[in-house]
N, C-alpha and C positions, 0 to 999 in steps of 0.2 A: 504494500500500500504506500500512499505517495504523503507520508509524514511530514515533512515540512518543505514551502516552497519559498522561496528569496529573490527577490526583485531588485534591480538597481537600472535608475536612468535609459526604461522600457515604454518606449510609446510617452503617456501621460501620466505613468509612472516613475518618482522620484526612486522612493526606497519602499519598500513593502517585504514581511513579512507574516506567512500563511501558516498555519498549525492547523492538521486534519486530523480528522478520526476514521474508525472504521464506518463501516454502513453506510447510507445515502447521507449524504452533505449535500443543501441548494443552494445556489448564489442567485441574490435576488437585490433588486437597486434598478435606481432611475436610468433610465437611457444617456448612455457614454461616459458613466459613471468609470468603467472599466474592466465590465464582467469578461466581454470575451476578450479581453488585455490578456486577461490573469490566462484563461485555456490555449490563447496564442502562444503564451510564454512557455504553457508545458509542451504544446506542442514541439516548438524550437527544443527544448531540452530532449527531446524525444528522434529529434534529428530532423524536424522538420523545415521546410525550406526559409532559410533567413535573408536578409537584407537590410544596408542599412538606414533604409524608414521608420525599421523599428526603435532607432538611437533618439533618446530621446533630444528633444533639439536645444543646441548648443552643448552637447557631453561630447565626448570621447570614443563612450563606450556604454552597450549594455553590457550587463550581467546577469544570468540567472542559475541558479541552484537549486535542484532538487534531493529531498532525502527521502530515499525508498527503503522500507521497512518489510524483509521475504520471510518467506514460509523456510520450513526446514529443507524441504526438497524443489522449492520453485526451480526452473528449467532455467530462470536468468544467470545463477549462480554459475552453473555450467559452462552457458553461453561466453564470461566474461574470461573463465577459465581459459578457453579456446584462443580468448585474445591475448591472455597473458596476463588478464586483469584481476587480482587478487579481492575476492568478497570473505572479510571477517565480521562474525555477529550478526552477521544477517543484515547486513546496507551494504548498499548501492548509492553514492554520490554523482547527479550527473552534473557537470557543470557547463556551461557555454558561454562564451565572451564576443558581440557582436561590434566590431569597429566601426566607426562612422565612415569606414571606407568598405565596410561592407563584410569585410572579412572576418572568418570564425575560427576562436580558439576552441577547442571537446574535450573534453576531460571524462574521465570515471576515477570514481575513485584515485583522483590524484593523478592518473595518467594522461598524458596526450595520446589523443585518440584523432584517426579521420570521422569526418561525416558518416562514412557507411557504416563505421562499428559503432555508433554512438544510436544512428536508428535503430543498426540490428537489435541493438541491446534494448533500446527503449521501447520496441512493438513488440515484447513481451513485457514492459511496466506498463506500457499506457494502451490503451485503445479510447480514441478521439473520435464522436460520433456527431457530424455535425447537421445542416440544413443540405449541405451537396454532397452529403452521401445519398439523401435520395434520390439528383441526381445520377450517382454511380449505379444505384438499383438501375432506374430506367434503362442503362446502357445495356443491350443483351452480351453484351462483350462480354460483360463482369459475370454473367451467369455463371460462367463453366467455374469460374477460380471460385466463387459460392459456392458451390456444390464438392467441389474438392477439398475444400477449409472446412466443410461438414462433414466430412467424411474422413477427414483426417485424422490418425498418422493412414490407417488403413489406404487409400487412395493414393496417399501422398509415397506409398512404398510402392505402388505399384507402378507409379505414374517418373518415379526415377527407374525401376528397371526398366521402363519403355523406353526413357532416354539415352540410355547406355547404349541398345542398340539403335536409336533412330539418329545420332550422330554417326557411326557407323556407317549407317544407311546412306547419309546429305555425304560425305566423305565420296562412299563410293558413286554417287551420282554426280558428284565434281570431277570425279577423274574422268569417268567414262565422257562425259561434257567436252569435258580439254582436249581429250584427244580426237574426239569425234568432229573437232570447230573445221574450219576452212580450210580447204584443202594446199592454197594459194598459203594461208597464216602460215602451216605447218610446215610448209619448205622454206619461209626465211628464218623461222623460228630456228630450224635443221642448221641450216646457211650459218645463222648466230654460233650455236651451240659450238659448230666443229672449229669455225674460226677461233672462238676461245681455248678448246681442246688443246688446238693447236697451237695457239700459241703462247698457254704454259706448259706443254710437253715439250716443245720447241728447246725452251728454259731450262730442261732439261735438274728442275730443282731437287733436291737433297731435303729429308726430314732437318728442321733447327737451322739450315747454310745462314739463316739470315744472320743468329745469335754468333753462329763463331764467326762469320766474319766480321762481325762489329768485334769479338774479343781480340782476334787476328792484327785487325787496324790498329786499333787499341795500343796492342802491343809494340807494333812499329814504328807509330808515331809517337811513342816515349822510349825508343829506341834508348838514346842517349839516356836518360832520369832512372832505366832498367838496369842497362848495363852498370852507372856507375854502384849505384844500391848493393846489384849481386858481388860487383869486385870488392867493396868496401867491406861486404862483411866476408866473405872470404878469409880477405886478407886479414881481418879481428879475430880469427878464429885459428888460420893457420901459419900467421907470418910467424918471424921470429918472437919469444917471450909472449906470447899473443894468447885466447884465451883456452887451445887445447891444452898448451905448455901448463898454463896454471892450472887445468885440471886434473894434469896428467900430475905434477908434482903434488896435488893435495890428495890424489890417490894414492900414490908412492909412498908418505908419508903415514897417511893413516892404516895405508895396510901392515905396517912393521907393526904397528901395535894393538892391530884388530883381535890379537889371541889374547888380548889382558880381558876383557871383559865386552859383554854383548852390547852394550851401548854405542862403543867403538868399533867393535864388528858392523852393527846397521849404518855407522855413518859411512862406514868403508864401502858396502855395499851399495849403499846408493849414491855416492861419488862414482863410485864405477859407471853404475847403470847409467849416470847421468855424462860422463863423459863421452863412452860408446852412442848414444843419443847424439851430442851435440856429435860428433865424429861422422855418424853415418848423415846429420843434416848437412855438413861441410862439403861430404861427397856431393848430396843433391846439387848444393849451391852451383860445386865448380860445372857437375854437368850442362847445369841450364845453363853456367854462364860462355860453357863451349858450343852450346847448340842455337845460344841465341848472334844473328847476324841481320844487320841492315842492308833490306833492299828496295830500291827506289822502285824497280818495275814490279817487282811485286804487292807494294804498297797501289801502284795506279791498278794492277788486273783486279787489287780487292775492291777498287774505288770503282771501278767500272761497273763491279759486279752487283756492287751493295744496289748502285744505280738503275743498274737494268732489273734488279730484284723490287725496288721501289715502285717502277711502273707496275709491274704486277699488281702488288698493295692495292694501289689507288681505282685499280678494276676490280681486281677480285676477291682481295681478302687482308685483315690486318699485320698478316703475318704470314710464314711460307704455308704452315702448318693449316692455317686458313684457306689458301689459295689450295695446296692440293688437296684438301676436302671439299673445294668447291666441283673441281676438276672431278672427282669422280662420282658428285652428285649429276653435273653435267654429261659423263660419259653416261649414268646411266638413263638420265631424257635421253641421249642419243639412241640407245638401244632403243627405248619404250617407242620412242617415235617410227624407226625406220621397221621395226613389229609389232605397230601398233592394233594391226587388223587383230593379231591372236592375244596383245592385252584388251583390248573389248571383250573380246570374248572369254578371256579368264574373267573381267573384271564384270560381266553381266553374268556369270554362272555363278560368282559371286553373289555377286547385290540378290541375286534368284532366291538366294538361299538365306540371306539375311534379311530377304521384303519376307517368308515367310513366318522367319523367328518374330518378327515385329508386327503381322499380322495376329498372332497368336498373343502377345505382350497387348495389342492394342484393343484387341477383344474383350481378353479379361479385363482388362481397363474400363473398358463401355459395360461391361458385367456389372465391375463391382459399382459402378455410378449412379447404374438403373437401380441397382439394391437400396444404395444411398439418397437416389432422389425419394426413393416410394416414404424411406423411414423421415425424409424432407417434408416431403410432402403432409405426413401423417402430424407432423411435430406442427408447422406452421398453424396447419388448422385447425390444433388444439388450442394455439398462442391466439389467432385469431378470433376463436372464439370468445375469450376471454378478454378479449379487447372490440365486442360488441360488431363483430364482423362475422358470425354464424354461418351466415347460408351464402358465406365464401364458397368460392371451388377454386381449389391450384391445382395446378400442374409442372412438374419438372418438363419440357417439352424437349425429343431426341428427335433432331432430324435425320431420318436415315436415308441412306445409299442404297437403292435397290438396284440388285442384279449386276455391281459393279467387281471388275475384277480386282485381285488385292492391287497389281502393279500400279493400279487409276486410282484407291485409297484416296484420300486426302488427308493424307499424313501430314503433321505438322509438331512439332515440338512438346505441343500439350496433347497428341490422341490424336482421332479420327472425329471426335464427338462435336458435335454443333449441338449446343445448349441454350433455351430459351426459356424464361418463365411467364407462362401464361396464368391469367386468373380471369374469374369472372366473381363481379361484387353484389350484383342483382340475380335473384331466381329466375328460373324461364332463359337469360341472357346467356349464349355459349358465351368458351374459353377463348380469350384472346392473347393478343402479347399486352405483359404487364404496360410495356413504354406507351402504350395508346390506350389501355382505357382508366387505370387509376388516377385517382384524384391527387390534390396536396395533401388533404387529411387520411388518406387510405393510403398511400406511400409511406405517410409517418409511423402508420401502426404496423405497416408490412415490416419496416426496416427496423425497427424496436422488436415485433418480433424476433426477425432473422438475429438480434443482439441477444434479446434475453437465450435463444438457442444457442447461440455461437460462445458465448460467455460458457458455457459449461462446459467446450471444448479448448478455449484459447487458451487458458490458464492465466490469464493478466491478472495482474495486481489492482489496476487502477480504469475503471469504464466510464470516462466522459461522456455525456449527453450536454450540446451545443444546442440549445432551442428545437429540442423533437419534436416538442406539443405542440408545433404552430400548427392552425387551420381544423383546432377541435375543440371542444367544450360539454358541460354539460356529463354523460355520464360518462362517456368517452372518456373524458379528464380524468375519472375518477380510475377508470379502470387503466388507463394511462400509468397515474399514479401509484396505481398498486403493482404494478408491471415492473415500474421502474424498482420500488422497492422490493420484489420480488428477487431481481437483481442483484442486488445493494446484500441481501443476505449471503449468497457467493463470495461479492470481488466488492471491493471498495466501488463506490457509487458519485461523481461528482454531476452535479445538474445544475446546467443556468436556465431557469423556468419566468415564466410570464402567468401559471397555471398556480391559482392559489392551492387545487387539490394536490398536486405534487409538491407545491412546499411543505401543507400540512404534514405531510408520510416524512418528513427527515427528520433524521437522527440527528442533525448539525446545519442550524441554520445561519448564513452568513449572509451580511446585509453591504452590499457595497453603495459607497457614498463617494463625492467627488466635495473639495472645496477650493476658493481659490487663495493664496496666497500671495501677496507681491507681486502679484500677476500672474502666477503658476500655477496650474491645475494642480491638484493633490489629489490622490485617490488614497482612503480608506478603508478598511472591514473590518466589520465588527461582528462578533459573536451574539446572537441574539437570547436573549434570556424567555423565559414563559411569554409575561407580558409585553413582549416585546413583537415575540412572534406575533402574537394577537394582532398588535397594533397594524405590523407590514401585510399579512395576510388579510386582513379588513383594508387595506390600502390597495393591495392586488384585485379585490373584488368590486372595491370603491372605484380608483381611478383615481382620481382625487381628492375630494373630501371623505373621510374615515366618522362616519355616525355609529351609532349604537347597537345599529340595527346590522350595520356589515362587523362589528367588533364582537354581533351575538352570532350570526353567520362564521365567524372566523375558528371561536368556540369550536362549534357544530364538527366545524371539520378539523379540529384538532381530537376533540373525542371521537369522531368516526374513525380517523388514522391510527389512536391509539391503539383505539377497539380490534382491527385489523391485525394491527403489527402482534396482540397478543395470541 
């Protein structure tokens, strides 16, 4: 649940600080007071899209914070795990920082975070349900990923083994494409490929030539700085009195007395060891220094070569090691191409064979959906009912493919399925598509439905409702409000309502205020008390003026709610 929220220089908000509780909490206040401020702000923290309009004007910067309070086994814990993100005690910190340049700092728990891990993580705290979500209903697009998110993890397992093989699938339908294009494409493509063949075969390269001849150059262009180094120690080690002499005599000396006692034995020993050491490095020195020799033309064939190895680079690779694995990815397009008639045909005896594994993946697919629409379908209509829509009728709607071969499918990333939901809201009226004939008020209860369902599979912590009630009243409202509360017993419940029967059902009512200061908006909230509640809820129903008659009204539905919740 989403414990406490923190505000800094957001919109028309200065500084604000929010304390929530469990169950339904409404926020409720005059118009641009800053109710849906405060659900914008969780939004952002949740990962949602930011800019700098939000800054408030003349700052720096926004800020916002949220403290999330999890179950023992909530699935974000995991989630954060994944990223690296340490959850102790059960919180989650989100934090987000929006510049007046627009730009976002993400945080979790103390981490820098991108955008994408900061939503991944936050659409398991939050779910934000606002006025265009009922647009997203309308859309039939959104039907299918409905129906999956219902049906989920179940769906959601089967719906990735189909994609394992249906990449597969687009792979082999890219290659057999490429080689199948223009006949004319295909011999300057040829024309290219052999020309380059050729002419790093030509080049005739060695595995690493680049590195030792940069070491080689190297070397001879500190000819001189080489030479004199190797002579100088040489000569320290084996001129005359130089430093074998003095080892050779500290040997000599301590071995006359290495038999008095073992102290002097191991130094004797290891002056030895250490003298045969420097002795056999002395050999090294002198050989390099007979085998090293300056030579001018040999310095230019390395220079020439480094040279003509650079053009290579700049075509085909950063390095030799590069260039001849480009060279034998090239030789093998040359093969594919000039046999390309018998790769079609391995590569269609393929795909033959993999359109029917995925045929078989995309069925059970559309199996397990139709199982999931029917148990959809059964659920909505119960929700329905209960929110004064009875003598509804749904439908999950499957357009199907008749008589069509697998190879013609309409395979696509998500299935083969085209998913629609139809309803009908009058008796007597067939089933139509939802987008044409629901109303404002009968899309509100569809999609509060589809919440109060979806809520017992999403597992969030925290279920926003953004103005749902609009375009109802009356007992509607009431059952509205009992719905929402219904909710609210699951997952944390936050609502900005206009509906005094859904204020009445909250456990936590928050009353937002605006004033001005110096010239500056300030926004407020306040916890409302008994009497208090009375007062706003007779205001809700008032409009305006608050009599005695809307403060005995208010009553009514504070005791009916209680009545309820027991």
């Amino acid at each position: 649940m989403l414990a406490e929220l923190t505000i800094r220089n957001f919109a028309i908000i200065e500084e604000l600080t929010i304390s929530f509780e469990k169950g339904l909490t409404v926020l409720t206040g005059e118009t641009g007071a800053g109710k849906s401020i405060i659900i914008d702000a969780i939004h952002l923290l949740a990962g949602g899209r930011g800019s700098s309009e939000f800054v408030r004007y003349g700052e720096k910067r926004a800020e916002l914070e949220g403290l999330f309070l999890l179950d023992d086994d909530h699935s974000v814990a995991k989630t954060c795990e994944e990223f690296g993100i340490s959850v102790s005690d059960g919180m989650v910190v989100l934090r987000r920082d929006i510049s007046a340049a627009g730009k976002s700092i993400c945080r979790i728990n103390g981490k820098l975070v991108t955008i994408a891990i900061l939503r991944e993580v936050g659409r398991h705290l939050v779910d934000i349900h606002g006025q265009h979500d009922n647009q997203e209903l309308m859309n039939e697009e959104n039907h299918l990923s409905l129906l999956d998110q219902f049906g989920s993890p179940v769906i959601q397992d089967a719906l990735m083994n189909y994609r394992d093989i249906y990449q597969d699938y687009v792979k082999l339908h890219k290659k057999i494409k490429n080689l199948s294009e223009n006949e004319q494409e295909m011999a300057h493509r040829l024309d290219l490929l052999q020309f380059q063949l050729e002419e790093i075969e030509a080049a005739e390269l060695t595995p690493n030539e680049d590195v030792r001849l940069m070491e080689e150059r190297n070397q001879i262009s500190n000819y001189e700085k080489v030479y004199e180094a190797l002579n100088n120690s040489y000569n320290a080690l084996h001129g005359e009195r130089k430093g074998l002499d003095w080892l050779n005599l500290a040997m000599t000396h301590l071995g006359d007395v290495s038999s008095i006692n073992d102290n002097l034995k191991k130094m004797s020993e290891a002056i030895s060891s250490q003298y045969y050491l420097v002795e056999e490095l002395s050999f090294d020195i002198r050989n390099e220094l007979e085998q090293l020799e300056f030579d001018p033309d040999k310095l230019d064939l390395i220079e020439s070569r480094i040279t003509e190895i650079n053009q290579l680079k700049r075509k085909y690779g950063q390095s030799v090691e590069e260039i001849l694995q480009y060279a034998a990815k090239i030789e093998e397009e040359i093969d594919t191409i000039k046999h390309r008639d018998s790769h079609i045909d391995s590569l269609t005896k393929e795909l033959q064979s993999i359109t029917k594994d995925l045929v078989l993946e995309a069925n059970n697919l559309t199996e397990l959906r139709k199982k999931w629409a029917k148990q959809l379908t059964k659920d909505i209509l119960q929700e329905l009912k209960e929110l004064y829509m009875q003598k509804t009728k749904f439908e999950v709607y499957f357009k199907e493919e008749s008589n069509m071969e697998p190879a013609n499918l309409p395979f696509t990333n998500d299935g083969i399925d085209q998913v629609e939901f139809f309803i009908s809201t009058n008796p007597g009226e067939p089933l139509k598509a939802l987008s044409k004939t629901a109303s404002g008020g009968e899309l509100s209860r569809m999609m509060l439905a589809m919440k109060s369902i979806f809520s017992q599979h999403q597992g969030v912590t925290s279920i926003i409702f953004d103005e749902v009630d609009t375009g109802v009243s009356g007992r509607v409202a009431q059952a509205i409000a009992e719905k929402i509360y219904r909710v609210s017993i699951g997952s944390q419940v936050l609502c900005i309502t206009h509906l005094p029967q859904v204020a009445a059902m909250a456990d936590t009512h928050l009353f937002i205020s605006k004033k001005t200061v110096d010239g500056r908006t300030k926004t407020k909230v306040k916890a409302l008390k008994e009497t208090e509640k009375i007062k706003e809820i007779g205001r809700m129903i008032a409009g305006v003026e608050v009599t005695d008659l809307t403060k005995q009204h208010a009553k009514e539905l504070l005791a009916l709610a209680n009545s309820i919740k027991k």
